[in-house]
C-alpha positions in Angstrom: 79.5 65.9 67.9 81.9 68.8 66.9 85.3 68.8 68.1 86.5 70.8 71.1 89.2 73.6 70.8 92.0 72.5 72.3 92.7 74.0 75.6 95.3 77.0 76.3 97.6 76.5 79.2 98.2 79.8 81.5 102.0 80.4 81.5 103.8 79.0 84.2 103.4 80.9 86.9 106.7 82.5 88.5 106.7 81.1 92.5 108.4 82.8 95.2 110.5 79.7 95.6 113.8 79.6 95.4 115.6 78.1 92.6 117.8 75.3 93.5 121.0 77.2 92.8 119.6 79.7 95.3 119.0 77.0 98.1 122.0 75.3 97.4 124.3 79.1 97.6 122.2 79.7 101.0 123.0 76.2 103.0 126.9 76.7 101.4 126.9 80.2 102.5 126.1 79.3 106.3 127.9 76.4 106.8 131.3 78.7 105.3 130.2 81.0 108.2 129.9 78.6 110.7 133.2 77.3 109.7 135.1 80.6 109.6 133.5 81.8 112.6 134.3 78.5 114.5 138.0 78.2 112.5 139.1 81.0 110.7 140.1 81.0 107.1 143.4 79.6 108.5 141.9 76.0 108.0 140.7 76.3 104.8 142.5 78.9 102.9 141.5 77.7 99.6 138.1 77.7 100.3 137.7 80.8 101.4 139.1 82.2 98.6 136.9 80.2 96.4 134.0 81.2 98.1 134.9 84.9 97.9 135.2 84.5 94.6 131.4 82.8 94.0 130.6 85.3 96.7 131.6 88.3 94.4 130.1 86.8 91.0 126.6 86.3 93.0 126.9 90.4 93.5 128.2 90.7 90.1 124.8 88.8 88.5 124.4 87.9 84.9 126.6 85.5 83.3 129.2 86.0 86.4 126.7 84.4 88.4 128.5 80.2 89.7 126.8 77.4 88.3 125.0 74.7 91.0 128.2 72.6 90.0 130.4 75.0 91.5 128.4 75.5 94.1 127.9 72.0 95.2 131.4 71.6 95.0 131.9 73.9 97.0 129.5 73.4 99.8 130.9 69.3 99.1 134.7 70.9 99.9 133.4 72.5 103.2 131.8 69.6 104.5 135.2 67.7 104.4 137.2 70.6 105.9 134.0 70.5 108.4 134.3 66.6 109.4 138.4 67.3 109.7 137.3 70.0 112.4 135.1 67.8 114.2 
């Protein structure tokens, strides 16, 4: 028997899905809202600056936008400031 050509894949097809970082920005960017809203900034000064500043390179695109790291971290330093509120 003759040998088969080998088999071309289709290129990955983009999905709709959200990339992790994406995800991660959106459940960081609503529990800072539920905190502000709830607390004000007065509570946790530094990290509403911080997440201005990730706020503004999301706008800002390209190689401004935060890593995950930084916004893990971030969503990580609201969730203390949120169980201190509790």
């Amino acid at each position: 028997p003759g040998k088969r050509a080998a088999t071309t894949r289709s290129p990955a097809k983009e999905s709709g899905a959200p990339s992790e970082l994406e995800t991660e920005w959106a459940q960081t960017r609503t529990l800072f809202r539920t905190l502000k809203n709830n607390h004000g900034c007065e509570a946790m000064q530094m990290q509403c600056t911080l997440f201005n500043k990730l706020a503004d390179d999301f706008i800002q695109g390209g190689s401004e936008t935060p890593t995950l790291k930084q916004v893990k971290d971030l969503h990580e330093k609201l969730r203390i400031v949120q169980r201190q509120q509790e």
